[in-house]
C-alpha positions in Angstrom: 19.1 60.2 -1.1 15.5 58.9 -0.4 14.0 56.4 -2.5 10.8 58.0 -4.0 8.0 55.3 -3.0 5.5 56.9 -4.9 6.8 56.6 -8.5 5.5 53.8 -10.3 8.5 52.6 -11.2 8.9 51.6 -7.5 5.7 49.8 -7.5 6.6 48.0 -10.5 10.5 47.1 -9.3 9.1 45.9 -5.8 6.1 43.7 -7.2 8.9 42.4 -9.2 11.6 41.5 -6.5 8.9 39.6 -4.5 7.7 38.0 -6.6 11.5 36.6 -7.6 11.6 36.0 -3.6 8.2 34.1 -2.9 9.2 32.1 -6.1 12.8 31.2 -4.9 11.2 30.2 -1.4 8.3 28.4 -2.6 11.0 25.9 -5.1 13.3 25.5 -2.2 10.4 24.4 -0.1 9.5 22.1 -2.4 12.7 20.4 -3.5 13.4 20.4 0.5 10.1 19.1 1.5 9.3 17.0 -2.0 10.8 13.2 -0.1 8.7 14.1 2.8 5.6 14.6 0.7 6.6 11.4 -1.7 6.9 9.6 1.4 3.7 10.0 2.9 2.2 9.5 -0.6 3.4 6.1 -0.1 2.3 5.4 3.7 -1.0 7.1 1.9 -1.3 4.4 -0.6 -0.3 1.4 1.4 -2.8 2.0 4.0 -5.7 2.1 1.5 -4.5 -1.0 -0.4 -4.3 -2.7 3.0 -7.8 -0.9 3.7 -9.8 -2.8 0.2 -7.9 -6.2 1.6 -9.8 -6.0 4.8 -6.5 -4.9 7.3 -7.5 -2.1 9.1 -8.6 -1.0 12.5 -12.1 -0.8 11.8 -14.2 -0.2 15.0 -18.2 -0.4 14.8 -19.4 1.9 11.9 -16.3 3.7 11.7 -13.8 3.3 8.8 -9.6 3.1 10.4 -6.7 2.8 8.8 -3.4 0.9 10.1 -1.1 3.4 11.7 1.3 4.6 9.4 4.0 3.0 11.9 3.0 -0.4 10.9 1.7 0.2 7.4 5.1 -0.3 5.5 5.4 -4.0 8.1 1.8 -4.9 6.7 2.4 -3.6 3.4 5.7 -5.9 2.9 4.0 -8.9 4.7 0.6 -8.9 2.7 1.8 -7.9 -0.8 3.2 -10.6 -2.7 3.5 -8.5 -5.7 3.2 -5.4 -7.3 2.6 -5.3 -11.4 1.6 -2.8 -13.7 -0.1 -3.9 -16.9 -0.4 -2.1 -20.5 -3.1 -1.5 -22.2 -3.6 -0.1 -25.7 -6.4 1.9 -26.6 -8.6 -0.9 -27.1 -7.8 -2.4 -24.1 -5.8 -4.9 -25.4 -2.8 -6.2 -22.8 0.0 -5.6 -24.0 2.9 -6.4 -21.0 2.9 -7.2 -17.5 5.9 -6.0 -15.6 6.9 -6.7 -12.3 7.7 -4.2 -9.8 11.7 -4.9 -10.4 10.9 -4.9 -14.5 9.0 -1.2 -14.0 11.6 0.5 -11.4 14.4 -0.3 -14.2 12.3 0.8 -17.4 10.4 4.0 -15.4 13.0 4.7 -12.5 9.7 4.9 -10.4 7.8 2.8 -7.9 4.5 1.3 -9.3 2.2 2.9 -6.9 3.5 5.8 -8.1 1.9 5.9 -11.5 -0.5 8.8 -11.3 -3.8 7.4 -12.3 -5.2 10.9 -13.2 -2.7 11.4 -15.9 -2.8 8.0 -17.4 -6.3 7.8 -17.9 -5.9 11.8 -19.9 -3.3 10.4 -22.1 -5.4 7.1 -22.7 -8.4 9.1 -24.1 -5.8 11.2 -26.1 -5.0 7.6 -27.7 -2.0 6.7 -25.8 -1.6 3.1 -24.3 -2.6 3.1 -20.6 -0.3 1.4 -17.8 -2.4 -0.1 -14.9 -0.7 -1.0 -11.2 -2.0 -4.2 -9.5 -1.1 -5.1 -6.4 -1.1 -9.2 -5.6 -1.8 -10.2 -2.2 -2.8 -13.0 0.0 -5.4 -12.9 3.3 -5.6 -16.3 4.8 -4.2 -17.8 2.3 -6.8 -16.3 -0.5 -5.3 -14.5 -3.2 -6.3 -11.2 -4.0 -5.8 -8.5 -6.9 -6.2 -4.8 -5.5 -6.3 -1.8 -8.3 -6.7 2.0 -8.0 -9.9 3.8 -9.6 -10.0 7.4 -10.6 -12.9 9.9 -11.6 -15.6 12.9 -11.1 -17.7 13.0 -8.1 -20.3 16.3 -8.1 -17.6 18.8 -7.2 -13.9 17.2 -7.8 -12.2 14.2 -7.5 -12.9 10.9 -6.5 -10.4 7.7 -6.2 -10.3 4.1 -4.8 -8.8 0.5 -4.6 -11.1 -2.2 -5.4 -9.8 -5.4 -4.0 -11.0 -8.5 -6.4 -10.2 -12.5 -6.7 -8.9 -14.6 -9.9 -12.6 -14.3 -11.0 -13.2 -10.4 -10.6 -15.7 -10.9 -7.0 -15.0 -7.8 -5.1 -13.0 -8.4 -1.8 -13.0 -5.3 -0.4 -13.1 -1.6 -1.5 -11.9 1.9 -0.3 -13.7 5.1 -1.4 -12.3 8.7 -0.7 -12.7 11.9 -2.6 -11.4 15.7 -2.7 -14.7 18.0 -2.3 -18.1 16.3 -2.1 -20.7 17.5 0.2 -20.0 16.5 3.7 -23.2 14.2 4.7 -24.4 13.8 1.3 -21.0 12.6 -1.5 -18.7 12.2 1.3 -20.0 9.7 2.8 -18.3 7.3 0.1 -15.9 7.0 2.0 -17.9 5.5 5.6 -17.8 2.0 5.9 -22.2 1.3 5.5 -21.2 2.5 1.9 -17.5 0.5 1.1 -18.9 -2.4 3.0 -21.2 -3.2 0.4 -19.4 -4.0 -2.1 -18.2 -6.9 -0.4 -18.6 -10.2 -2.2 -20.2 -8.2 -5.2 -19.0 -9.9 -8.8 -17.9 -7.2 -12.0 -18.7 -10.2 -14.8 -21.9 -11.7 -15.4 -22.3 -15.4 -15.2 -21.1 -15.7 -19.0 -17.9 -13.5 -17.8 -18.8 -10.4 -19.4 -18.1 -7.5 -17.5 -20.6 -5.6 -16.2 -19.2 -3.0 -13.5 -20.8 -2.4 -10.8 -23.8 0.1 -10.6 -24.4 2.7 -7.7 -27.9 2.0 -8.2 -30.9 5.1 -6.6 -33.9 2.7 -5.7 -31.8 -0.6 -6.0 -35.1 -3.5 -5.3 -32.0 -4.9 -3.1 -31.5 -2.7 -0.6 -30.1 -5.2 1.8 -27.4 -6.3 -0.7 -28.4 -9.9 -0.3 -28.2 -10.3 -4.3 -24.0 -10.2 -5.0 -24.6 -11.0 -8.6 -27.1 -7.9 -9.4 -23.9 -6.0 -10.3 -25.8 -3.0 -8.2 -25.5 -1.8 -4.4 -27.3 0.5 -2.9 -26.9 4.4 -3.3 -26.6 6.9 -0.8 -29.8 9.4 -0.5 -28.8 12.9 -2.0 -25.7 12.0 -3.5 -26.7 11.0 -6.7 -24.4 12.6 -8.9 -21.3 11.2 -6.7 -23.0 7.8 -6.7 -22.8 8.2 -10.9 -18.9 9.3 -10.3 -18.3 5.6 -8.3 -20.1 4.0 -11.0 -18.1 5.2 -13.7 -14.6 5.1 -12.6 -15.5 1.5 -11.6 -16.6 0.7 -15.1 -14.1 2.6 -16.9 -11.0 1.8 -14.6 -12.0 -2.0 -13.7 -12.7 -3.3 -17.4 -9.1 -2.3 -18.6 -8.5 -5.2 -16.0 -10.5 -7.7 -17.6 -8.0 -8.8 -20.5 -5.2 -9.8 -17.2 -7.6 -12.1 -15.5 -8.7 -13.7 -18.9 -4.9 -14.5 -19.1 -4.8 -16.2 -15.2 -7.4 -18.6 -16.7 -4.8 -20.1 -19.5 -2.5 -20.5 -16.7 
């Protein structure tokens, strides 16, 4: 007997059935492929934490990461430690774990901790938890922290790489969708290499950010303690995104290095 293709019933049975079969394929793709995706996640991550600490391949005016083959070798060497500090919603410290403290508590890896997620649930009046990674270039110590926000069109992160007394050591900028010339170009190394040496307190220690500034009188970035570098022409609004997610993200920090001070 031949099946009647033109019933609607049809129509409705075989929408049905594939979507059942694109469903079952697409979760047993991504249970099958989910350690492959977790694990470049991580090479991800280590290579822009080791990019804000100044290891990289950096050639000229181009911005290069370490390979992904020696990432997790650099990673382990340069990282002393990785903790993740808890803030209330006043930003208040309220812990500091280690990594070993966090694993057994959260059953996850610190630089796992999606940024995005914490910083929803902190404006919905939930305590906040922060990673910090602890390392040491030539014998310097150095705090590196991920930043999250809004460029013009999505997404924008980074690491800002800091000393004991908040003076930026490095940064990396990337982002999901900004203009390719224009936004995007917070992530090339005339833009990152700026905020070298730049300081997020003011000389009484309050902290100030730092400002993506549109007709900075500095344009040479000679003054580190202006808490502004220069902006990028035509990028305004992504320039505002960069400013904010420093300001917002970084400050939560402030309460931790207050505490290496009583030390």
């Amino acid at each position: 007997m031949a099946i009647n293709t033109e019933k609607n019933s049809y129509t409705v049975i075989f929408a049905i059935g594939m979507v059942v079969i694109v469903g079952a394929l697409l979760a047993y793709l991504a249970s099958t492929l989910r350690p492959t995706i977790t694990e470049n996640e991580r090479l991800e991550k280590q290579q822009n934490i080791l990019y804000a600490m100044g290891i990289n391949n950096n050639e000229g005016s181009s911005a290069v990461f370490v390979s992904t083959e020696v990432a997790p070798e650099e990673f382990q060497k340069n990282i002393t430690e990785q903790l993740v500090l808890t803030v209330d919603t006043n930003g208040e410290l309220l812990k500091t774990q280690s990594r070993e403290e966090y694993v057994e508590e959260f059953k996850k890896e610190p630089y796992l901790i999606d940024i995005k997620k914490q910083k929803s649930a902190f404006k919905s009046g939930e305590s906040r938890q922060l990673p910090l990674f602890v390392g040491s270039i030539e014998g310097k110590k150095v705090y590196v922290a991920p930043i999250y926000g809004k460029g013009l069109w999505d997404a924008i992160w980074g690491y800002v790489a800091m000393d004991e007394n908040m003076v930026v050591q490095g940064a990396y900028f990337d982002h999901k969708g900004e203009t390719p010339g224009l936004g995007a170009n917070i992530k090339q190394r005339f833009f990152m290499d700026d905020f070298y040496g730049e300081h997020l307190l003011s000389e009484a220690g309050v902290f100030k950010g730092i400002t993506v500034a549109k007709g900075n009188a500095d344009p040479k970035n000679e003054d580190k303690t202006d808490n502004e570098v220069d902006a990028i022409a035509g990028a305004t609004i992504t320039g505002d995104g960069v400013t904010a997610m420093i300001k917002s993200d970084l400050k939560l920090y402030v309460p931790y290095f207050k505490s290496l001070k009583k030390q």
